[in-house]
N, C-alpha and C positions, 0 to 999 in steps of 0.2 A: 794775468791768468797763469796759472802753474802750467808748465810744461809735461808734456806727457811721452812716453816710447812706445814702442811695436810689442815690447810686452806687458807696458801696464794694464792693472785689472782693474775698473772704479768698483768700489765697496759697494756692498748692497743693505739696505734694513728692508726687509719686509713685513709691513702691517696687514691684518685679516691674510692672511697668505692661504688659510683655508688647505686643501690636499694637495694645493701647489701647483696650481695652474700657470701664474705668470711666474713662478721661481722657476721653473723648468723651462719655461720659453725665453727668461733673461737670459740663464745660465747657457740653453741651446745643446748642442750635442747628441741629439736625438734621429730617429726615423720615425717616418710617418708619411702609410703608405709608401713604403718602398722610396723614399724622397728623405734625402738626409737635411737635417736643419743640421748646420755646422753653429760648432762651439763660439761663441760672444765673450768679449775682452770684461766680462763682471765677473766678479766672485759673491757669496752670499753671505754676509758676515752676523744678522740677525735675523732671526722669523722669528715669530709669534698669529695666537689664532687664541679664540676663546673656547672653541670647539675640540672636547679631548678625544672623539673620534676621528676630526678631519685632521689633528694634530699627529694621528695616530698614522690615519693612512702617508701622512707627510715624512714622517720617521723610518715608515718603510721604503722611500724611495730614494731620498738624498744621505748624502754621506754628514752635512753639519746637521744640527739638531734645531730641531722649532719646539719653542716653549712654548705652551699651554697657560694664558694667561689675559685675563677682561686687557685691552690696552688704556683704560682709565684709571687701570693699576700701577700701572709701569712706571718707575721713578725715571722720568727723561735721563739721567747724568750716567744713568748705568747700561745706555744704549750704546754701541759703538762706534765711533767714527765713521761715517758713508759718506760715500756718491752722489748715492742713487737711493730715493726712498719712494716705495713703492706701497700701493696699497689702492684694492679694490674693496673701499667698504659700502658695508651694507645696503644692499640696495631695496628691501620688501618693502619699504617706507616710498620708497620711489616708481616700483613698478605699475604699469599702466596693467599689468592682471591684476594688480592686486587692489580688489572692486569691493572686496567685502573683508575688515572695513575700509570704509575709502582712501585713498594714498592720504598720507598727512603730512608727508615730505619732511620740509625738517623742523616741524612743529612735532614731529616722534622722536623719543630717543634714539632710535636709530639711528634716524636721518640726521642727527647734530654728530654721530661720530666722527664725520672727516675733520671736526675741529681737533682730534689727536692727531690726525697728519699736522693740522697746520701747528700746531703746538711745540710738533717734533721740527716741522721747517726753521720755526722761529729760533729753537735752543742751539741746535746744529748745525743750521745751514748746508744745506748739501747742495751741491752742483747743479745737479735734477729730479726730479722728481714727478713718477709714473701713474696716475690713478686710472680708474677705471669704474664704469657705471651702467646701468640698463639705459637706455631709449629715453623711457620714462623720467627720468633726471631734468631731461630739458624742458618738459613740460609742467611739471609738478607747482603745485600749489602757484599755477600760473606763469608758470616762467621764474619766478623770484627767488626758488627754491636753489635754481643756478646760477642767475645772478650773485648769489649772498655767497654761494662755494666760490663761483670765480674771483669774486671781489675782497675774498676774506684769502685765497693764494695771495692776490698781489699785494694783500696787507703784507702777508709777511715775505714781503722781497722780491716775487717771482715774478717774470715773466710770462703767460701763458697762454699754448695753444690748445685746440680742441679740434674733434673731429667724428661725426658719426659715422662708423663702419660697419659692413655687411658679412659675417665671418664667410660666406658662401664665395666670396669674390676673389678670397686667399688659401684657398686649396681646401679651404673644412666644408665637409658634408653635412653644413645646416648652415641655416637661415636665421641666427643669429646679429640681432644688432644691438651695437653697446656703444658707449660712448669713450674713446680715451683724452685724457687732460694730461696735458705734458708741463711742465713748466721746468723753467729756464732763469739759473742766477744770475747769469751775467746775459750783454741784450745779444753779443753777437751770436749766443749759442742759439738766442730765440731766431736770429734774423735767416743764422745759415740753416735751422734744421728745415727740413721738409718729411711729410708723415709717406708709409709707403703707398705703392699705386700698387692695385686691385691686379692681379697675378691669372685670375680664372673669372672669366665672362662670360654668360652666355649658354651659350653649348660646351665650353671648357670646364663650367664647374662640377664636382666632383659628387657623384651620386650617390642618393644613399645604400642601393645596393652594395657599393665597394664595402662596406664596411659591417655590413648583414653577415650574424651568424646563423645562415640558412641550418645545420644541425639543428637549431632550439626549434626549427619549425616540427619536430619530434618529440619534442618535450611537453608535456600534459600543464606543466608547472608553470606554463609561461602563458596560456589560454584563458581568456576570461570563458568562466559560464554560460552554457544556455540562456540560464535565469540573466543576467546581465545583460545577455543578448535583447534578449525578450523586451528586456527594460527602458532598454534602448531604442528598441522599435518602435514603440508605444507613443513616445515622445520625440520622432526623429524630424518634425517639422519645428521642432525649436532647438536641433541642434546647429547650430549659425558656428560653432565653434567644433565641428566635427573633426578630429585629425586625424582619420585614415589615412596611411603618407604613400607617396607614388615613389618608388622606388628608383625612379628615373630620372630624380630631382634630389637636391639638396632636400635634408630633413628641415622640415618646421622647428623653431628653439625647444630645445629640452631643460626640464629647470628642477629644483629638490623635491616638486610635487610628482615626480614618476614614483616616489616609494607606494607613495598614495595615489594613482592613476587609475582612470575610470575610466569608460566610452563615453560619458558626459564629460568629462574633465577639457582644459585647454589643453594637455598635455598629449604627443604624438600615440599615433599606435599603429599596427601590422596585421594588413589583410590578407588574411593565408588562405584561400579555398571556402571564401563565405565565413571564415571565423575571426577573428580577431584575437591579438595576442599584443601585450605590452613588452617593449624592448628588455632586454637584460642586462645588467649594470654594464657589462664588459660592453655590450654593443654602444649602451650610454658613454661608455668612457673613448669610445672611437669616433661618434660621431663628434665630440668635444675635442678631437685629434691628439689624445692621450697618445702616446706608444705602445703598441700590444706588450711590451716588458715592464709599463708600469704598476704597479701591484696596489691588488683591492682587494683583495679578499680576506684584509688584516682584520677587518672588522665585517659587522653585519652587511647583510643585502641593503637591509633599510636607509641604514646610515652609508652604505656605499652611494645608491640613487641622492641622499642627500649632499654629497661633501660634492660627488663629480656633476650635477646639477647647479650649482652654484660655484663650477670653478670656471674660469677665465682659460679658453682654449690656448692652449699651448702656442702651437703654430698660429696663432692671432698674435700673442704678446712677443714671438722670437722676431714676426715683422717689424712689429714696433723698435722695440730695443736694435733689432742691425740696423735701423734707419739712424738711431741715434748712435751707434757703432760706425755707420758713415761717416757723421760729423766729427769723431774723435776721431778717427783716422785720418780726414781728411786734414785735422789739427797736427795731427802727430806727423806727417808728411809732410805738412808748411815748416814745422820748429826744427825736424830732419835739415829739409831744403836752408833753414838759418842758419845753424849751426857748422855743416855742409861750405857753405859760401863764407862762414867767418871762418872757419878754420883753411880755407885756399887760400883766403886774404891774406890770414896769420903768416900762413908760410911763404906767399909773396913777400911782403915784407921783410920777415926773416932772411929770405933765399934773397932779395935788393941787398940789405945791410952788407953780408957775406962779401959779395963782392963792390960794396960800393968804396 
């Protein structure tokens, strides 16, 4: 295994990278809520997204560029040497809301895109490699539909862990759960890593008031309707799926359907004085524990709700990645302590010879 120093960076390729959820949280360097996530020994050396909005909002926050481009496009040879390959794809094939039409897992095209992860695992080999998935993943088309993901990683080489996580337990205000899949080239990286432990418990996690822009509660633009009200009412013993949120809790998950958000919808909402009002991107993009300096408003409202609805919170993935920033440290400390102890030898020796 190559050796590494105190200032190497592993390379990063990013697949579905989308407005940049886990490229911001590898990369690190951020605040949220007044809580610094410090800078991670990655650099980001590819992105890509098939999406020229979410590309768009991506271009405005990081300084390398993310190309706009289907990833079944992609000539592998012209990807760049990494580390670390990363990629939360597609999950609407996999999620347990998505009822109509029924999940199809990876009998949809969707759901067969992680075989461009592995495609990329097989050509390049990289050291690790980061995915990311809804809940729904584990269950779909029976369980099999994860099986076939995890089985078809260690075709091509890897090792690999998983683990379901509750974003609410790691400082973000919602109740998000996703699954990460880490996988591991060589076995000691599998043996030594360990995933991070849960930060906020309890009565420590992080509410969603912290993150409410009580202003919009003035705003006419952010209210549903009487009439919707009305509509609402009419039918409120079959709403099982109501998300009036209590402000004193972690928010309920938020997803790309708030463009489109009803008071029938699954999707969260805000009860102000007996009315109801749907969140506003910026407020969307806090509960997802964006940085209030990351910038949306390059593009529309609609496609805002859509790109930060389907990103992978920040501070969720900076967890991640420093847990595996442990393990490379923890390496680069041992080959230190090697090289350290042959070069005292070297000079015993040397400094015996002298006077022997």
């Amino acid at each position: 295994m190559a050796k590494t120093n105190r200032d190497t960076k592993l390379k990063v390729a990013s697949f579905f990278c989308g407005c940049g959820g886990m490229d911001l949280g590898i990369q690190g360097g951020f605040e949220f809520l007044e809580k610094q996530y410090s800078k991670l020994p990655y650099k980001i050396v590819y992105a890509v997204d098939n999406d020229a909005y979410a590309t768009t909002l991506y271009n405005s926050n990081f300084n390398h560029w993310c190309e706009t481009k289907d990833v079944r496009d992609i000539n592998l040879e012209t990807i760049p040497e990494h580390d670390v390959l990363l990629g939360g794809f597609p999950c609407q094939s996999f999620s347990i809301s998505a009822q109509n039409p029924p999940r199809l897992g990876y009998k949809d095209d969707r759901g067969m895109l992680f075989f461009e992860m592995v495609k990329v695992l097989k050509e390049h080999k990289p050291r690790f490699f980061i995915a990311e998935n809804v809940k729904g993943l584990l269950s779909a088309n029976k369980g099999k539909a994860f099986s076939l993901i995890i089985s078809e990683f260690e075709k091509a080489g890897y090792h690999v862990k998983f683990k379901l996580f509750d974003t609410s337990e790691y400082g973000i205000p919602q109740k998000r759960q996703r699954v990460f899949i880490v996988g591991f080239k060589f076995h000691e990286d599998y043996f030594n890593f360990s995933f991070p432990v849960p930060t906020t418990l309890n009565d420590s996690k992080v509410k969603l008031k912290s993150v409410i822009d009580f202003s919009a509660h003035e705003n006419e633009k952010w209210f549903f309707s009487q009439k919707a009200v009305d509509g609402m009412l009419r039918v409120k013993e079959k709403m099982n799926k109501g998300r009036s949120q209590d402000l004193e809790q972690p928010c309920n998950t938020i997803s790309s359907h708030l463009s489109k958000v009803s008071l029938n919808s699954t999707d969260p909402v805000l009860k102000i004085k007996e009315r109801y009002r749907r969140l506003t991107p910026r407020e969307a993009a806090n509960i997802q524990s964006f940085p209030t300096n990351f910038v949306i408003d390059s593009v529309s409202e609609n496609r805002q709700y859509r790109a930060i609805g389907n990103a992978v919170p920040p501070v969720m993935m900076w967890h991640i990645a420093n847990s595996l920033g442990i393990l490379i440290e923890k390496e680069t400390e041992e080959n230190i302590n090697v090289v350290d102890f042959e070069n005292r030898q070297l000079d015993i020796f040397q400094h015996s010879k002298e006077y022997a």
